[in-house]
PDB file of N, CA, C and O in Angstrom, chain B, residues numbered from 101:
ATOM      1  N   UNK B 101     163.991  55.985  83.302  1.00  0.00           N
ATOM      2  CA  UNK B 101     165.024  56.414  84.224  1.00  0.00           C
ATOM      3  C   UNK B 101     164.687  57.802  84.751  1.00  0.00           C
ATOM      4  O   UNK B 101     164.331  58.675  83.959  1.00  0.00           O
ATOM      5  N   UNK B 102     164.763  57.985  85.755  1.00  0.00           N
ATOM      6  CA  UNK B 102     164.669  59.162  86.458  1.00  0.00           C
ATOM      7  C   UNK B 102     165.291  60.659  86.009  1.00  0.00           C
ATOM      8  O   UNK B 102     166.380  60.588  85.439  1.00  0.00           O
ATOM      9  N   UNK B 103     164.863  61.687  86.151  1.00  0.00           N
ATOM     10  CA  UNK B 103     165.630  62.793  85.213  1.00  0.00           C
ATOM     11  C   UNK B 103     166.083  63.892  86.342  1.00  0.00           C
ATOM     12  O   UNK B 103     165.140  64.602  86.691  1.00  0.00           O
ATOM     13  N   UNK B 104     167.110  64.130  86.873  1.00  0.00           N
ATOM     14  CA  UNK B 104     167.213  64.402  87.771  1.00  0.00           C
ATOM     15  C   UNK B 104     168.600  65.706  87.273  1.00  0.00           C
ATOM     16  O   UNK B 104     169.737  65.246  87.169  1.00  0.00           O
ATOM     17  N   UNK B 105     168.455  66.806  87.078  1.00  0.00           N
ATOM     18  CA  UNK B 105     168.852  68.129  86.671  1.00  0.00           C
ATOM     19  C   UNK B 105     169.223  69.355  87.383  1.00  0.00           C
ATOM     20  O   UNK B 105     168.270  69.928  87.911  1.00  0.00           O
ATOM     21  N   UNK B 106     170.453  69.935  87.537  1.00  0.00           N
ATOM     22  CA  UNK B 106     169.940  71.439  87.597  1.00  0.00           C
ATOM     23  C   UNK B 106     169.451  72.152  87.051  1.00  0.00           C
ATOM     24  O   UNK B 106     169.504  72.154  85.821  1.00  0.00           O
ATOM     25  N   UNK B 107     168.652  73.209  87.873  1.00  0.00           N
ATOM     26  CA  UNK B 107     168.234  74.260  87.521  1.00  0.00           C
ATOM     27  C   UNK B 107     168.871  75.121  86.343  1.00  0.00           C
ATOM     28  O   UNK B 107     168.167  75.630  85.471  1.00  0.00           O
ATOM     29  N   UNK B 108     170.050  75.225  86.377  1.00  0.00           N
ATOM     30  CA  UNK B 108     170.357  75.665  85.173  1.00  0.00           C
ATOM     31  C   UNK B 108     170.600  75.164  84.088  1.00  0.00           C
ATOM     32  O   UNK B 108     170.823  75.860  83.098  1.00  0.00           O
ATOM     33  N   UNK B 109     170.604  74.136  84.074  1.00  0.00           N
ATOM     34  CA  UNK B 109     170.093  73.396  82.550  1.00  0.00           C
ATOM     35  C   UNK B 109     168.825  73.915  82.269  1.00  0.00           C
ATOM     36  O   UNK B 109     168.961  74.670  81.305  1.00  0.00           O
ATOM     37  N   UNK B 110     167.657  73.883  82.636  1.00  0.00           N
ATOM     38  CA  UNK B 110     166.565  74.318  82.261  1.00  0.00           C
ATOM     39  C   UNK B 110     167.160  76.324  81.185  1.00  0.00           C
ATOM     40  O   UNK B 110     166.608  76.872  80.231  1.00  0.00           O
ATOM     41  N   UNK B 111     168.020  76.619  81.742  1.00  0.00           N
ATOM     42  CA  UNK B 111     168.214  77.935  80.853  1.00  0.00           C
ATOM     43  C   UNK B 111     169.422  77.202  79.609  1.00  0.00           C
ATOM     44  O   UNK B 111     169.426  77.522  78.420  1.00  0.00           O
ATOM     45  N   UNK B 112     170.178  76.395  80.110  1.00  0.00           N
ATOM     46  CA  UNK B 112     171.224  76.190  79.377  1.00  0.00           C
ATOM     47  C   UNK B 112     171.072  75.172  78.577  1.00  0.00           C
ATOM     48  O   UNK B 112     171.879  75.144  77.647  1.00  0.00           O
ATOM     49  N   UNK B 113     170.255  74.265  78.627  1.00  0.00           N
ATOM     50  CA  UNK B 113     170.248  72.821  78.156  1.00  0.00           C
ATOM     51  C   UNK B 113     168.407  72.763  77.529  1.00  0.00           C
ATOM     52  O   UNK B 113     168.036  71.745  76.945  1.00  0.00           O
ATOM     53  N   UNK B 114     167.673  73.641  77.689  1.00  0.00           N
ATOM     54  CA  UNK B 114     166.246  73.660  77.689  1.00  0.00           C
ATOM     55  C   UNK B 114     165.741  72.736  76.273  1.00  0.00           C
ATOM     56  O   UNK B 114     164.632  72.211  76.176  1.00  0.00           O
ATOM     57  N   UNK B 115     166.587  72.691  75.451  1.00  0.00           N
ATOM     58  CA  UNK B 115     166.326  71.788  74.423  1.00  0.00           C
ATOM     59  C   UNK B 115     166.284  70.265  74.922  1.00  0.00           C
ATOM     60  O   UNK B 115     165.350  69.508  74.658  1.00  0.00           O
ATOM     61  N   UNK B 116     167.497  69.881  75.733  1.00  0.00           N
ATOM     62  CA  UNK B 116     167.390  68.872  75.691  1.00  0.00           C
ATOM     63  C   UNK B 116     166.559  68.138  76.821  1.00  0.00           C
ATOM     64  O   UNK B 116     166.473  66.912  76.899  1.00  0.00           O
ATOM     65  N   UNK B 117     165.787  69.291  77.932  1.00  0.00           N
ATOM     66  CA  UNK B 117     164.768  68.735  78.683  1.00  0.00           C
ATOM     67  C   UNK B 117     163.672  68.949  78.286  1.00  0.00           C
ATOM     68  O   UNK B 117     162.708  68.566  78.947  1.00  0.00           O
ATOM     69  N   UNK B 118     163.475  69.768  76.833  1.00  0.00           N
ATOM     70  CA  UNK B 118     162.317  69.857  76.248  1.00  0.00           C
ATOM     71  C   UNK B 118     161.528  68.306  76.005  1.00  0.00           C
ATOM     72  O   UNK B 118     160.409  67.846  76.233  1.00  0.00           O
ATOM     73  N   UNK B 119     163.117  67.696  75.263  1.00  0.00           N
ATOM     74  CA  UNK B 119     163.316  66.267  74.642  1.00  0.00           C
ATOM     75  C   UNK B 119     162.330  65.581  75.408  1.00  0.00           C
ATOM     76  O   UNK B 119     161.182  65.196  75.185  1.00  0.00           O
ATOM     77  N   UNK B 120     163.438  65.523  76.783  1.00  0.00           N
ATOM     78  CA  UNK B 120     162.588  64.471  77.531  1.00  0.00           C
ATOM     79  C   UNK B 120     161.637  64.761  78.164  1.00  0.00           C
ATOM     80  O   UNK B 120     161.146  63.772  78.707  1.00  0.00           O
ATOM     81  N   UNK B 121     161.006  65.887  78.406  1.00  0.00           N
ATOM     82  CA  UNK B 121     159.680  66.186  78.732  1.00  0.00           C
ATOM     83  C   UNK B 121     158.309  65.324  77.767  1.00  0.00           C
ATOM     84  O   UNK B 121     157.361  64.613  78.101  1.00  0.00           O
ATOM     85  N   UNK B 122     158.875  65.889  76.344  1.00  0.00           N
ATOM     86  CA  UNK B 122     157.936  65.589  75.419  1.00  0.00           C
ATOM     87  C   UNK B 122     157.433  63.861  75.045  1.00  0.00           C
ATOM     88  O   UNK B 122     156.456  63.426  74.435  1.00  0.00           O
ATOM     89  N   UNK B 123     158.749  63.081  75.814  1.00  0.00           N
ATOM     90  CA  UNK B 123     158.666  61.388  76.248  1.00  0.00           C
ATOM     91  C   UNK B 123     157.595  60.964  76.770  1.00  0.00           C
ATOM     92  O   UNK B 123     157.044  59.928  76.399  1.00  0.00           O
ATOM     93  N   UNK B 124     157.015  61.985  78.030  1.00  0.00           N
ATOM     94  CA  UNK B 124     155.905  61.710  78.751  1.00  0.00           C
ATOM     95  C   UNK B 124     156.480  61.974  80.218  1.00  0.00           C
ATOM     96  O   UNK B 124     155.724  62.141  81.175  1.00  0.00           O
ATOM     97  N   UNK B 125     158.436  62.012  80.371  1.00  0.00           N
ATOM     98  CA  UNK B 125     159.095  61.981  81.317  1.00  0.00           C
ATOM     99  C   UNK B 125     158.888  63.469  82.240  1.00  0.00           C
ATOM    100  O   UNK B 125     159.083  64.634  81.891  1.00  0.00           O
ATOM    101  N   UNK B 126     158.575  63.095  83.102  1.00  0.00           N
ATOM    102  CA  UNK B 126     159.048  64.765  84.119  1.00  0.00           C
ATOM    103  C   UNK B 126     160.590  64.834  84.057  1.00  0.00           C
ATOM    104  O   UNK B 126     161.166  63.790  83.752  1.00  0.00           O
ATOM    105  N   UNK B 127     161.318  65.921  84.305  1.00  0.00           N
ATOM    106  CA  UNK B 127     162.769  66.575  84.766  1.00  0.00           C
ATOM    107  C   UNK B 127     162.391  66.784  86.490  1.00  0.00           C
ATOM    108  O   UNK B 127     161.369  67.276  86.969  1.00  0.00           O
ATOM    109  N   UNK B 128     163.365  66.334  87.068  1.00  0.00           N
ATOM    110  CA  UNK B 128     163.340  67.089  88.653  1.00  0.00           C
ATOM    111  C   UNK B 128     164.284  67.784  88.516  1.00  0.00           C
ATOM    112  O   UNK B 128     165.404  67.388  88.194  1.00  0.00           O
ATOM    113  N   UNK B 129     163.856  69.303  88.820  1.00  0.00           N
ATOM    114  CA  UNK B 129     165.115  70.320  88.893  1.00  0.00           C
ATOM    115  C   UNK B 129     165.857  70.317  89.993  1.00  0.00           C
ATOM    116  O   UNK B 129     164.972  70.040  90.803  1.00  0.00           O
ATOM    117  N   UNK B 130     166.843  70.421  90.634  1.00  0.00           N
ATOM    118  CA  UNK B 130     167.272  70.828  91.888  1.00  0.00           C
ATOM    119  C   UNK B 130     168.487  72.123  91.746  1.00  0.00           C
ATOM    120  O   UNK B 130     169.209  72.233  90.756  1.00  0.00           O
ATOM    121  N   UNK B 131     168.532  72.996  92.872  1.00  0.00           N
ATOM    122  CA  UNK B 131     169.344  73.638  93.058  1.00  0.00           C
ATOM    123  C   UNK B 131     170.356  73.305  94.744  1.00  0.00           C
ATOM    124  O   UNK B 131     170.049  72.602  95.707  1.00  0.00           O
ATOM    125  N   UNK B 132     171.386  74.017  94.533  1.00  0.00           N
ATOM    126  CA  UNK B 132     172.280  73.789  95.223  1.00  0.00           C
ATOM    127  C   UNK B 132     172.208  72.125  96.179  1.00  0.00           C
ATOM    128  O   UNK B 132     172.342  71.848  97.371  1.00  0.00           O
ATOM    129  N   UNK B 133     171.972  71.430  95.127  1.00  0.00           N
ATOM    130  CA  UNK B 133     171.606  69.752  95.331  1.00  0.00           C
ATOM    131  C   UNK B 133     170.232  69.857  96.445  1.00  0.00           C
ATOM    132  O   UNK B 133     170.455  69.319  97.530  1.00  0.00           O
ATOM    133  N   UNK B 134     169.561  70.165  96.366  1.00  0.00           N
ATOM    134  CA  UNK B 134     168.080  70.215  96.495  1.00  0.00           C
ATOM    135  C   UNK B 134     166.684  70.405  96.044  1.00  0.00           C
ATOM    136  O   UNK B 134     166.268  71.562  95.978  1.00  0.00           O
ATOM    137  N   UNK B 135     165.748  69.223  95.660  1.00  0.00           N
ATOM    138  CA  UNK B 135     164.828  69.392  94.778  1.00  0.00           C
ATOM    139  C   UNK B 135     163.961  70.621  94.825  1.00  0.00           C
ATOM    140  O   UNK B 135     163.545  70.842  95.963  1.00  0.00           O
ATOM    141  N   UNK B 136     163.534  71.562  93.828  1.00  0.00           N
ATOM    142  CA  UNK B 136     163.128  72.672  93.727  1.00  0.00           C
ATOM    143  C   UNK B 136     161.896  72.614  92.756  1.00  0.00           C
ATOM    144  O   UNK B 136     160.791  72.991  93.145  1.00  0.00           O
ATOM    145  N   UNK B 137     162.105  72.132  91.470  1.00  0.00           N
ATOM    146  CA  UNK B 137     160.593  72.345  90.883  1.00  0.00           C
ATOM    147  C   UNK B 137     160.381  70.567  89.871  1.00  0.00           C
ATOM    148  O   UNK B 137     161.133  69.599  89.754  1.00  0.00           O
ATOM    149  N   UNK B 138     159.261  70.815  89.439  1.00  0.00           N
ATOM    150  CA  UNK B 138     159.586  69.444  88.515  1.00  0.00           C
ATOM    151  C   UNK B 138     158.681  70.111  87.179  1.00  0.00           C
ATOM    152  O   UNK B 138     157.649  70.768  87.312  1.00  0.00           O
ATOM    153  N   UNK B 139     159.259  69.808  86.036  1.00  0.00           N
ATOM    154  CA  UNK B 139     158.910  70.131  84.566  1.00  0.00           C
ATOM    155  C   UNK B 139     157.924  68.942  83.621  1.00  0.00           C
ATOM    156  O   UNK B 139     158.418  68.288  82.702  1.00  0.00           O
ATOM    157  N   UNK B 140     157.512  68.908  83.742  1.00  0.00           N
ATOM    158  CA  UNK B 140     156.317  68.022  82.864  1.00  0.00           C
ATOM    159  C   UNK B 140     155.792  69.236  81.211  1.00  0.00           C
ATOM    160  O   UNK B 140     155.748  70.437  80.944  1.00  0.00           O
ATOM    161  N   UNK B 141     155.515  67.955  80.567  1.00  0.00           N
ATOM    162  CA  UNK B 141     154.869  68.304  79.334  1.00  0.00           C
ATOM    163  C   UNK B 141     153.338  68.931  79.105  1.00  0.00           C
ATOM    164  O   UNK B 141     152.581  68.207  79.751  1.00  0.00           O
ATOM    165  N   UNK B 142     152.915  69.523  78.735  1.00  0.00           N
ATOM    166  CA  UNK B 142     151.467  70.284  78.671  1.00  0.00           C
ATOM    167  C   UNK B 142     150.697  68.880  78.923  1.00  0.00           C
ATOM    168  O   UNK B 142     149.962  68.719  79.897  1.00  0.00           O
ATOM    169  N   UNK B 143     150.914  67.983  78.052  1.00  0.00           N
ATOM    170  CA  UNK B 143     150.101  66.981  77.650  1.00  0.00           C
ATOM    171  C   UNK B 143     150.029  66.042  79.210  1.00  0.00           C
ATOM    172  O   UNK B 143     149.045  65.638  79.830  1.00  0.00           O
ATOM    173  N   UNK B 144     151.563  65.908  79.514  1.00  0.00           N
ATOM    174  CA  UNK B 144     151.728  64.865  80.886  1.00  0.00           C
ATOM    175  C   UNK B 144     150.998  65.723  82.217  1.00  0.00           C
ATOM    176  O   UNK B 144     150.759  65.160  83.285  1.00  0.00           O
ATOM    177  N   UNK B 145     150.743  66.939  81.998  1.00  0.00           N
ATOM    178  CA  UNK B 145     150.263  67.642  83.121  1.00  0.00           C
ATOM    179  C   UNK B 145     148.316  67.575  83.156  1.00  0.00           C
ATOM    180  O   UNK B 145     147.368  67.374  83.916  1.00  0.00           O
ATOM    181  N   UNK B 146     148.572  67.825  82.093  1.00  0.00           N
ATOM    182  CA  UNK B 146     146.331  67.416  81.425  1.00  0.00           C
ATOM    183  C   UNK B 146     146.158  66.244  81.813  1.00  0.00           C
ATOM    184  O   UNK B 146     144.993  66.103  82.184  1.00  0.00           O
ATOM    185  N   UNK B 147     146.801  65.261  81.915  1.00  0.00           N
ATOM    186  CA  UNK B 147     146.591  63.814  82.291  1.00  0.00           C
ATOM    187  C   UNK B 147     146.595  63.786  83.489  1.00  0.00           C
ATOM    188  O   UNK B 147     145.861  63.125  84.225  1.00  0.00           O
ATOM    189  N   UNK B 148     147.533  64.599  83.799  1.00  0.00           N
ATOM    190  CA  UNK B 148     147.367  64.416  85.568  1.00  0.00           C
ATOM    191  C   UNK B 148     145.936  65.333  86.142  1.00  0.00           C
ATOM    192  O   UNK B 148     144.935  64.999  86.777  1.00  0.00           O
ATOM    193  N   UNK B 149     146.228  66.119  85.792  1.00  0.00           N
ATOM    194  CA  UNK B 149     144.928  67.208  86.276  1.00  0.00           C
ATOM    195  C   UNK B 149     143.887  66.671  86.215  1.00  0.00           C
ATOM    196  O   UNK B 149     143.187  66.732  87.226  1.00  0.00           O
ATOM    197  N   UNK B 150     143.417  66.006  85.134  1.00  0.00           N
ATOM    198  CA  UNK B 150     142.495  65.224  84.187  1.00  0.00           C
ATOM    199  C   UNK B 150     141.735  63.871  85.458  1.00  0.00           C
ATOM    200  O   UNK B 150     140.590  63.654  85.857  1.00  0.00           O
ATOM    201  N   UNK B 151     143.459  63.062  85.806  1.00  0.00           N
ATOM    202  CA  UNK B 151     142.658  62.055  86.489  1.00  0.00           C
ATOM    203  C   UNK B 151     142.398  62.482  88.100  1.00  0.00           C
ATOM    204  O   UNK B 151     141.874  61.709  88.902  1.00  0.00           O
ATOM    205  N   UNK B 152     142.862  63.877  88.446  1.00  0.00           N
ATOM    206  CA  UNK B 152     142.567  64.305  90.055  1.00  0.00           C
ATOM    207  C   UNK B 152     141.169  64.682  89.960  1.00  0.00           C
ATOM    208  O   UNK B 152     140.427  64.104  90.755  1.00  0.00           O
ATOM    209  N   UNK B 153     140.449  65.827  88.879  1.00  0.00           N
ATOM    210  CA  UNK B 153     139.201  66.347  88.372  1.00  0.00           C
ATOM    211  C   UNK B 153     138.611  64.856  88.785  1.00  0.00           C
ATOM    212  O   UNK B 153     138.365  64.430  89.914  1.00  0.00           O
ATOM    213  N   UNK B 154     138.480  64.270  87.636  1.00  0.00           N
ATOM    214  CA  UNK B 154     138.124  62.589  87.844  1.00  0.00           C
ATOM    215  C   UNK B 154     137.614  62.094  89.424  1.00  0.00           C
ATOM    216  O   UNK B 154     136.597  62.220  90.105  1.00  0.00           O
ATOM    217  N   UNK B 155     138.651  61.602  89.534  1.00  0.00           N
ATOM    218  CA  UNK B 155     138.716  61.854  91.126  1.00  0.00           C
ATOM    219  C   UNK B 155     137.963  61.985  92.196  1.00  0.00           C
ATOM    220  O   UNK B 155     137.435  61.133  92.911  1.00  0.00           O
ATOM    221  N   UNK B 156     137.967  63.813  92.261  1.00  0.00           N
ATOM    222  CA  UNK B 156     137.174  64.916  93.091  1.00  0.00           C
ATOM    223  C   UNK B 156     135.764  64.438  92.535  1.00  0.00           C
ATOM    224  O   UNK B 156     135.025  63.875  93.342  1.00  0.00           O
ATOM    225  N   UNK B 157     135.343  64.606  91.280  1.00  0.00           N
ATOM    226  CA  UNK B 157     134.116  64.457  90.563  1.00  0.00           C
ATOM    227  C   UNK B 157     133.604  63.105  91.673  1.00  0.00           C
ATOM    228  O   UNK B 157     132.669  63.122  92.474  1.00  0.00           O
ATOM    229  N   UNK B 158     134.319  62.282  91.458  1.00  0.00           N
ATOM    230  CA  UNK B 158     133.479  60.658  91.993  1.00  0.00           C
ATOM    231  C   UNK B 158     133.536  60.958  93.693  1.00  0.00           C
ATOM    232  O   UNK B 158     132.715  60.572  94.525  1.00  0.00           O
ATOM    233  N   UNK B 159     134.589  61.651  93.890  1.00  0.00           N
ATOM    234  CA  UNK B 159     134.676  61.699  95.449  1.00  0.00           C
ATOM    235  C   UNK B 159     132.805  62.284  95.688  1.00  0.00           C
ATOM    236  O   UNK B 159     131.938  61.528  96.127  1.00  0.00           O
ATOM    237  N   UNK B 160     132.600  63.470  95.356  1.00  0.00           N
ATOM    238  CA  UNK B 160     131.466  64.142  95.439  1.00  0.00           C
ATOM    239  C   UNK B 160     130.077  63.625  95.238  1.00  0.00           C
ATOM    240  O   UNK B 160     129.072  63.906  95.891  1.00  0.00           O
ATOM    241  N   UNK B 161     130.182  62.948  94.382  1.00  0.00           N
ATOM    242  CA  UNK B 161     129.046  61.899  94.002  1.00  0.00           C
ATOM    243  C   UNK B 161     129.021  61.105  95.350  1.00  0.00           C
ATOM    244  O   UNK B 161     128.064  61.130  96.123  1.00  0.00           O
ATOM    245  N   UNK B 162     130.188  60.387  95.553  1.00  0.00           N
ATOM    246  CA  UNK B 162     129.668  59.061  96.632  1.00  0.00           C
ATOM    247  C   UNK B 162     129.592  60.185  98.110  1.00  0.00           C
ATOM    248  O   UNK B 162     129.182  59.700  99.164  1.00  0.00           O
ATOM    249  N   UNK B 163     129.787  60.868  98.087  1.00  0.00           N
ATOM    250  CA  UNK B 163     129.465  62.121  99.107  1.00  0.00           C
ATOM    251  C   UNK B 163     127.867  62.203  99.403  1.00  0.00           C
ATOM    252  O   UNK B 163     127.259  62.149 100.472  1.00  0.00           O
ATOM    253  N   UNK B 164     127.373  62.365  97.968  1.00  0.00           N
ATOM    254  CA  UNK B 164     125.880  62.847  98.007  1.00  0.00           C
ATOM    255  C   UNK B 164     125.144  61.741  98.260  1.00  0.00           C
ATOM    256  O   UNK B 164     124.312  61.798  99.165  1.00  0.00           O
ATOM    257  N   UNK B 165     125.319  60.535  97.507  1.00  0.00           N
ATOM    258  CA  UNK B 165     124.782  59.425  97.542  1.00  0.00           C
ATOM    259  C   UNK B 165     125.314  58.440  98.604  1.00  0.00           C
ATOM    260  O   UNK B 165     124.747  57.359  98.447  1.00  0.00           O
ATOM    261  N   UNK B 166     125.877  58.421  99.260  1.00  0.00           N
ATOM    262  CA  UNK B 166     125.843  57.933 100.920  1.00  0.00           C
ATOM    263  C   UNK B 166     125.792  58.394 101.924  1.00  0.00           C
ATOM    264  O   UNK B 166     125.489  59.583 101.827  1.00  0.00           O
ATOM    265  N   UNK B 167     125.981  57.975 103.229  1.00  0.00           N
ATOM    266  CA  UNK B 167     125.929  58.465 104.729  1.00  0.00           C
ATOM    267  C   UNK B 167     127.322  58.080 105.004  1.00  0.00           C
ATOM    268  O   UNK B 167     127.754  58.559 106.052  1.00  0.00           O
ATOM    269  N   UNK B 168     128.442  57.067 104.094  1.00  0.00           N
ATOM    270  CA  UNK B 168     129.426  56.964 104.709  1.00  0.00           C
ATOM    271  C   UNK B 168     130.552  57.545 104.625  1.00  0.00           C
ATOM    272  O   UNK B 168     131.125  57.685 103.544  1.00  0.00           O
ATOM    273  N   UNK B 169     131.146  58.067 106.027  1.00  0.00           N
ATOM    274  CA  UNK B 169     132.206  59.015 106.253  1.00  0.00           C
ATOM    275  C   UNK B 169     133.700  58.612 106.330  1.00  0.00           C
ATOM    276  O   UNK B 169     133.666  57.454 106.748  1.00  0.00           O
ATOM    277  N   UNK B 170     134.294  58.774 106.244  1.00  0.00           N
ATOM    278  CA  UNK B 170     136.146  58.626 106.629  1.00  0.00           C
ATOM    279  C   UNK B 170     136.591  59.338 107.448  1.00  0.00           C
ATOM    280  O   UNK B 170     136.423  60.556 107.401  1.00  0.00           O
ATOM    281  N   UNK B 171     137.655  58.384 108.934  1.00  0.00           N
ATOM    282  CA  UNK B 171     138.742  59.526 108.981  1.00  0.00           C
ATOM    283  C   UNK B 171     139.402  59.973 108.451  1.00  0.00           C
ATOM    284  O   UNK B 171     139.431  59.696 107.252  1.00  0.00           O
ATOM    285  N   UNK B 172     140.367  60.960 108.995  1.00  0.00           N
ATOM    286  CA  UNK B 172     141.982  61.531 108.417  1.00  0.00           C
ATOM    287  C   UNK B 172     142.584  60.366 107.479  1.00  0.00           C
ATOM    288  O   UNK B 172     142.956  60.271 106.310  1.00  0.00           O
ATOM    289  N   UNK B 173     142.472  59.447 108.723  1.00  0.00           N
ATOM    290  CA  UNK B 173     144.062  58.691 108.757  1.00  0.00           C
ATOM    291  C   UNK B 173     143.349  57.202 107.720  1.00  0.00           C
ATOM    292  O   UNK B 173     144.078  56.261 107.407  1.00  0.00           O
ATOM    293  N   UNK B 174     141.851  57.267 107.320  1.00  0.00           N
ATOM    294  CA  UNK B 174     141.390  55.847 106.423  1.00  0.00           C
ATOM    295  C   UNK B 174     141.690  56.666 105.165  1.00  0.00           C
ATOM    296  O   UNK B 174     141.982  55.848 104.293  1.00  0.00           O
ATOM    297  N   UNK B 175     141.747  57.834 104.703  1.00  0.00           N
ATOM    298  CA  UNK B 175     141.526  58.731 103.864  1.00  0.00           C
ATOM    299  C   UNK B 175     143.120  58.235 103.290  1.00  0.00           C
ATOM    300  O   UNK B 175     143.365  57.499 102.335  1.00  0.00           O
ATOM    301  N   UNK B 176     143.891  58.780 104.041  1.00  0.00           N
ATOM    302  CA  UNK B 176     145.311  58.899 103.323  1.00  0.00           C
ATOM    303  C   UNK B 176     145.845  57.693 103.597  1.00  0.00           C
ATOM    304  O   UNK B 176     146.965  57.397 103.180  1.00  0.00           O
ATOM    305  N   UNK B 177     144.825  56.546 104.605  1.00  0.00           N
ATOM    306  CA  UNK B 177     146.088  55.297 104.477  1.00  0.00           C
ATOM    307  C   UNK B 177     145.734  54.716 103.040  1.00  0.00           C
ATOM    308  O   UNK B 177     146.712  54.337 102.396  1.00  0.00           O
ATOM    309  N   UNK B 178     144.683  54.606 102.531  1.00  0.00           N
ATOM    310  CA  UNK B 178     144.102  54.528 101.103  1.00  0.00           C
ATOM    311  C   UNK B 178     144.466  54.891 100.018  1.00  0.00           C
ATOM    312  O   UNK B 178     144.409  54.229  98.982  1.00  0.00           O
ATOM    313  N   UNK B 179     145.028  56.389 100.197  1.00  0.00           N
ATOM    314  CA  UNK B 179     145.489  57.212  99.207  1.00  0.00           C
ATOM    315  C   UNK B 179     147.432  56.503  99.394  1.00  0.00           C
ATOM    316  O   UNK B 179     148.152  56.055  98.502  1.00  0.00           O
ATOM    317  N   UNK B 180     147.630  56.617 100.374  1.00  0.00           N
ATOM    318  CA  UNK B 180     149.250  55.924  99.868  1.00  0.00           C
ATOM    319  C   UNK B 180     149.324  54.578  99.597  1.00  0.00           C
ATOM    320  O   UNK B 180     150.418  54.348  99.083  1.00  0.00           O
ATOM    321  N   UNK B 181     148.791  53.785  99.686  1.00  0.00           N
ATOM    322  CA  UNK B 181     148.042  52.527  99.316  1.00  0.00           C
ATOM    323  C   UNK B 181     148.324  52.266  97.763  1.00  0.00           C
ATOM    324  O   UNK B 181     149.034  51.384  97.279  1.00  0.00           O
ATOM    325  N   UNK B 182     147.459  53.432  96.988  1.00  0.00           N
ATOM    326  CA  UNK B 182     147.673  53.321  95.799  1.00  0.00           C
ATOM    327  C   UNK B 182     148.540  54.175  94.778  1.00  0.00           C
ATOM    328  O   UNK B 182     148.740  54.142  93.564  1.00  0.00           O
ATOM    329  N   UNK B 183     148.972  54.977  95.874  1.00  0.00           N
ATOM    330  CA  UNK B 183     150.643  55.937  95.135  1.00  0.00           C
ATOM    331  C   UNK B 183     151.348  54.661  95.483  1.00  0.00           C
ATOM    332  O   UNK B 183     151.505  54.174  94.363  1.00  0.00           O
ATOM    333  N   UNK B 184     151.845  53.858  96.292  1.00  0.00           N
ATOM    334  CA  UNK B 184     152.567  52.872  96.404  1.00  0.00           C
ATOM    335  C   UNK B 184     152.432  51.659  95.098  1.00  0.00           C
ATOM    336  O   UNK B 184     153.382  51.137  94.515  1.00  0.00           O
ATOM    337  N   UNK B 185     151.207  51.449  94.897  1.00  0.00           N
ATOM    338  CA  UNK B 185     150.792  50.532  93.305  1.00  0.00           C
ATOM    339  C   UNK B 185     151.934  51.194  92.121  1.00  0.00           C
ATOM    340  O   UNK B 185     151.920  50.791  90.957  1.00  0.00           O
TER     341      UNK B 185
END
């Protein structure tokens, strides 16, 4: 389920978004009912970082080792493609 918070819980409540941080869950903070930051776990953030590195790494490789290029728009219709998965 989605974790969807004020900002001041993070001072007032910080235990209990510690909780669900440590699930694997992000918190979305918002202030004055508008999203502002999002809280992830050390661990849920290394994973992410982890598979963009990943990523970049292979992007660069098939860089060196081909001639074939992308537009803008093959680039990111690809990339929302699989944020949508």
């Amino acid at each position: 389920m989605l974790q969807i918070r004020p900002v001041s819980d993070l001072r007032n409540n910080f235990t209990a978004i510690e909780q669900i941080v440590n699930t694997g869950s992000p918190v979305y903070l918002t202030k004055n009912g508008y999203g502002t930051m999002v809280v992830l776990s050390l661990e849920a953030y290394g994973k992410l970082m982890d598979r963009i590195e990943l990523s970049l790494d292979a992007a660069d490789i098939h860089a060196k080792t081909t001639s074939e290029r992308m537009t803008h728009s093959q680039v990111f219709s690809g990339l929302r493609e699989i944020m949508d998965e």
